[in-house]
C-alpha positions in Angstrom: 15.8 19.0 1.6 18.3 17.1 -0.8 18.0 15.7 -4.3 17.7 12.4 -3.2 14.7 13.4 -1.1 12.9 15.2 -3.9 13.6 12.3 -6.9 12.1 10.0 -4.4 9.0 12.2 -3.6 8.9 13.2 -7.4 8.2 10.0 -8.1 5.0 10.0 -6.1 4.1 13.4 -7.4 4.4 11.3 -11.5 2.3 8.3 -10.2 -0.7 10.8 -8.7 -0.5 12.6 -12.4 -0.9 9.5 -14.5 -3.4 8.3 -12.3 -5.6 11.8 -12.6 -4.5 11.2 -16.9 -6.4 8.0 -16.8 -9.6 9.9 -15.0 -9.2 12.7 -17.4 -9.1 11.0 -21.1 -12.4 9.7 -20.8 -14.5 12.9 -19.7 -12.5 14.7 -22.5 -15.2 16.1 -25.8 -17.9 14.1 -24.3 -21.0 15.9 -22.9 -19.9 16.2 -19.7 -21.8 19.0 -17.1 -20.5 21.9 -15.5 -20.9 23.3 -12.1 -20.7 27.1 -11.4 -18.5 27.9 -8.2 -19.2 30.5 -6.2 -16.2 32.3 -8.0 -18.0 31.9 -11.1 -15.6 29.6 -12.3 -16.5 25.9 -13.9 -15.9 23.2 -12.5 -16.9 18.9 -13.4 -16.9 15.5 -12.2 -13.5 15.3 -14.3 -11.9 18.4 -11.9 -13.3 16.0 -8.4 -12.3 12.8 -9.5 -8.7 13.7 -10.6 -8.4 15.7 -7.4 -9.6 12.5 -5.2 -7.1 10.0 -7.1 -4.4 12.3 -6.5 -5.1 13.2 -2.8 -5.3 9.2 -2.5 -2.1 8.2 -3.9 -0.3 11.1 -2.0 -1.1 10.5 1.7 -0.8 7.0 1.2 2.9 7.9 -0.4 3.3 10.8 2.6 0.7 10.9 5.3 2.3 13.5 7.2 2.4 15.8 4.3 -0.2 18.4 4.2 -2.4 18.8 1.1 -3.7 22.2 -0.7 -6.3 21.4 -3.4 -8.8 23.3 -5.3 -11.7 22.0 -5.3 -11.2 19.8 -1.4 -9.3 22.5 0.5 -6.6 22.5 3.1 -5.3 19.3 5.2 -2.9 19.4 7.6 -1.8 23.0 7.4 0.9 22.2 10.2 3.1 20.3 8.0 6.3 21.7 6.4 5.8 20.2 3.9 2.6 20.9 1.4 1.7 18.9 -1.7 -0.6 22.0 -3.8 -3.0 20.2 -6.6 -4.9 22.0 -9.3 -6.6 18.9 -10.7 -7.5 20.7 -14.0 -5.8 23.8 -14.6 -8.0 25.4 -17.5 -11.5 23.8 -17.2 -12.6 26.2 -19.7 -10.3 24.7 -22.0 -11.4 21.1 -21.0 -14.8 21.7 -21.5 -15.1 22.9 -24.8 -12.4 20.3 -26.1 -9.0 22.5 -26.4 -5.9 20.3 -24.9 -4.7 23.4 -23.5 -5.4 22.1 -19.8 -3.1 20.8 -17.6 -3.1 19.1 -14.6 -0.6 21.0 -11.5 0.8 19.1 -9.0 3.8 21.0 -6.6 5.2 20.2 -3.2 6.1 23.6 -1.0 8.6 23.1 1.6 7.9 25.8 4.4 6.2 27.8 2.1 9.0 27.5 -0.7 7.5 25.3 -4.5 10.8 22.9 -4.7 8.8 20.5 -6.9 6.3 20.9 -9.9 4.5 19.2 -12.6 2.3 20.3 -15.2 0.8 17.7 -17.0 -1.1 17.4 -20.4 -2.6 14.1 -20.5 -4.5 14.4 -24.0 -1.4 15.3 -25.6 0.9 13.5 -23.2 3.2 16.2 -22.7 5.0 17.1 -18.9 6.7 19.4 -17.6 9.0 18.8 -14.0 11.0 21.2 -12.6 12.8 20.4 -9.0 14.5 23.6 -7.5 18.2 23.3 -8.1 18.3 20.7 -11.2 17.4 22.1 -14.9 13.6 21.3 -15.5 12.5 18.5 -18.1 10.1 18.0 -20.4 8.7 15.1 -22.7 6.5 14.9 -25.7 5.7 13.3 -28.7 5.2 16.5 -30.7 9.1 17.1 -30.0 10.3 20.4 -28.4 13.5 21.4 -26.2 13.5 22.6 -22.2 14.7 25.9 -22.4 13.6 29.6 -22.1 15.0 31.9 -25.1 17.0 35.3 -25.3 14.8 38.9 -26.2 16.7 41.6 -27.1 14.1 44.5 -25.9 10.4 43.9 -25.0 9.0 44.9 -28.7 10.2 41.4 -29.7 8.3 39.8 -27.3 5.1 37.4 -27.5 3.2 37.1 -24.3 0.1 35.8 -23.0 -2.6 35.8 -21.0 -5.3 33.6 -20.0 -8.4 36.0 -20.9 -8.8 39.7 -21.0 -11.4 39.6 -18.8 -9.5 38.5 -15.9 -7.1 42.1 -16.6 -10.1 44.1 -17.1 -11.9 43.2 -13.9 -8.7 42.1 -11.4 -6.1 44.5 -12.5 -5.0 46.6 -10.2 -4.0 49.6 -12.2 -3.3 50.4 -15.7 0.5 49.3 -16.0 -0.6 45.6 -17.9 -1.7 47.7 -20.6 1.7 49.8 -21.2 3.3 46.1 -21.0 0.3 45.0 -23.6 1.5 47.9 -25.9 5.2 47.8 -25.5 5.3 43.6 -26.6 4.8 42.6 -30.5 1.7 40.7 -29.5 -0.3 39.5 -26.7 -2.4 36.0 -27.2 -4.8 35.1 -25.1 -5.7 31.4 -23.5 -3.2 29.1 -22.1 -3.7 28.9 -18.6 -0.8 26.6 -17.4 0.0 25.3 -20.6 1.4 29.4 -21.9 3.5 28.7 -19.0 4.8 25.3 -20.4 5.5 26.9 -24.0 7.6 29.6 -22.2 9.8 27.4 -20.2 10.2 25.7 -24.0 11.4 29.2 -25.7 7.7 29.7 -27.2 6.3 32.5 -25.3 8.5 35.7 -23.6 6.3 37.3 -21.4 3.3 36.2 -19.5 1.0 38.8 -17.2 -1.9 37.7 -15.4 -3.9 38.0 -11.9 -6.4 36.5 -9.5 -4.2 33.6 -9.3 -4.7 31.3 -6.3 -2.0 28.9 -4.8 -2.5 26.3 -7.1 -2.6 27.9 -9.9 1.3 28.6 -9.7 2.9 26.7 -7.1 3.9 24.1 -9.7 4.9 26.9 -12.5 7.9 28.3 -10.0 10.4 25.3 -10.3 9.8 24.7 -14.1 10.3 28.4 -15.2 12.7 29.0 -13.1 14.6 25.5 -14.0 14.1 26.2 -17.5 16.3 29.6 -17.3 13.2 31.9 -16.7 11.7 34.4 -13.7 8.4 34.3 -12.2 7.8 37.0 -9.6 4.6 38.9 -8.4 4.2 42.1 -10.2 6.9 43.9 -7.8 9.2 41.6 -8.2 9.2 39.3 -5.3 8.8 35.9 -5.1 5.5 34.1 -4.7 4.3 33.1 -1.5 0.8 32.1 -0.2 0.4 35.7 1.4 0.8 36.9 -2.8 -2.4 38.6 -3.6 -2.6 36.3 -6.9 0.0 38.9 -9.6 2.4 36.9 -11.6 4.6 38.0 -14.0 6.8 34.7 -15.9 9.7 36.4 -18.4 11.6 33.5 -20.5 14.6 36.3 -20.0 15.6 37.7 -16.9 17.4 40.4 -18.6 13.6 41.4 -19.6 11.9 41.1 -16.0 12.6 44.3 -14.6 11.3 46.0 -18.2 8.1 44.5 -17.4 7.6 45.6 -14.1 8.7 48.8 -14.4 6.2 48.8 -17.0 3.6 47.4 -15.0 4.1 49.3 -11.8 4.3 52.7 -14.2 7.9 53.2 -13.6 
């Protein structure tokens, strides 16, 4: 796949996320419900609608593109190429009024994330990254594309999306080591920690039970922003990954982290 190739598809990945902004602003602090999936995670008419506007406007765009979505599964699996939508990333965050959600849209090709948005549309923030080309970003709050230096992990601030998502999916004890070796942990962010990383912000970010969607789009923008995302042995992520990541703003630090994780 060429640039050429991926600016023209890129384009079709921007539409899809301003149409899903336009079916997000309105749900956003109003009283809207929530549904309990059968992973005990929330999910509302806002998370379905911005998933069917974007599935629309991408197979009209690329019909014999397969589609990975959260909340309206797998088509065409066949297809080398794979657009991966999380419609809202952080519905927790949505429904109780935080602008800390984002809405993830990545294109795999054979199984690789070449492409990736995250888009805030309260805030009106995004974040593209396109393997090969530095990642970008725009906001009217200001701030600059670019992961930052750490000299040793105690310098570090890192993140997490919730503590309870390390206490009952952790597969051993190593995230705490990495909890107590970094000047602070915060926790919430979902995709958006992963946008204030690629943006020098955060230095470290550990989580698991990730699916697919949750960081097909993250790969190109940290790693186009100067950053490493791996699984917590250091490979790349693939959809065989049993759901680890580990994001460091400086690869120098990456291999502090997992030997911290993995109890080295």
């Amino acid at each position: 796949m060429n640039i050429s190739d991926l600016n023209s598809l890129l384009k079709v990945a921007e539409s899809a996320a301003n149409a899903a902004g336009e079916v997000i602003r309105p749900y956003f602090r109003s009283s809207i419900a929530a549904d309990i999936k059968s992973d005990d995670s929330p999910v509302t008419q806002a998370d379905r609608e911005s998933e069917k506007t974007i599935r629309t406007i991408l197979q009209q765009a690329t019909p014999d593109f397969g589609i990975i979505g959260e909340e309206y599964g797998k088509d065409q699996n066949n297809s080398d190429y794979q657009w991966v939508i999380d419609p809202i990333d952080g519905t927790r965050a949505f429904i109780t009024g935080r602008p800390i959600f984002g809405v993830l849209i990545a294109l795999l090709y054979k199984g690789q994330p070449v492409l990736g948005i995250i888009d805030q549309p309260i805030m009106r923030e995004r974040w593209i990254g396109c393997k090969g080309s530095p990642s970008r970003f725009s906001s009217p709050f200001g701030g600059k594309i670019g992961t930052r230096l750490c000299p040793d992990l105690s310098y570090a601030e890192a993140s997490c999306t919730s503590p309870e998502m390390m206490l009952q999916s952790a597969p051993h004890d190593g995230w705490k080591k990495l909890h107590h070796a970094v000047k602070r942990i915060t926790w919430g962010g979902d995709c958006y920690a992963y946008g204030l990383l690629a943006l020098g912000q955060i230095d470290v970010i550990v989580e698991c039970d990730l699916k697919i969607w949750d960081w097909a789009a993250l790969v190109p923008i940290i790693e186009g922003a100067g950053g490493c995302i791996t699984d917590w042995q250091g490979n790349a992520l693939t959809h065989k990954s049993e759901g680890l990541v580990l994001a460091v703003g400086d690869p120098n630090r990456h291999q502090d982290a997992l030997n911290l994780l993995n109890n080295c």
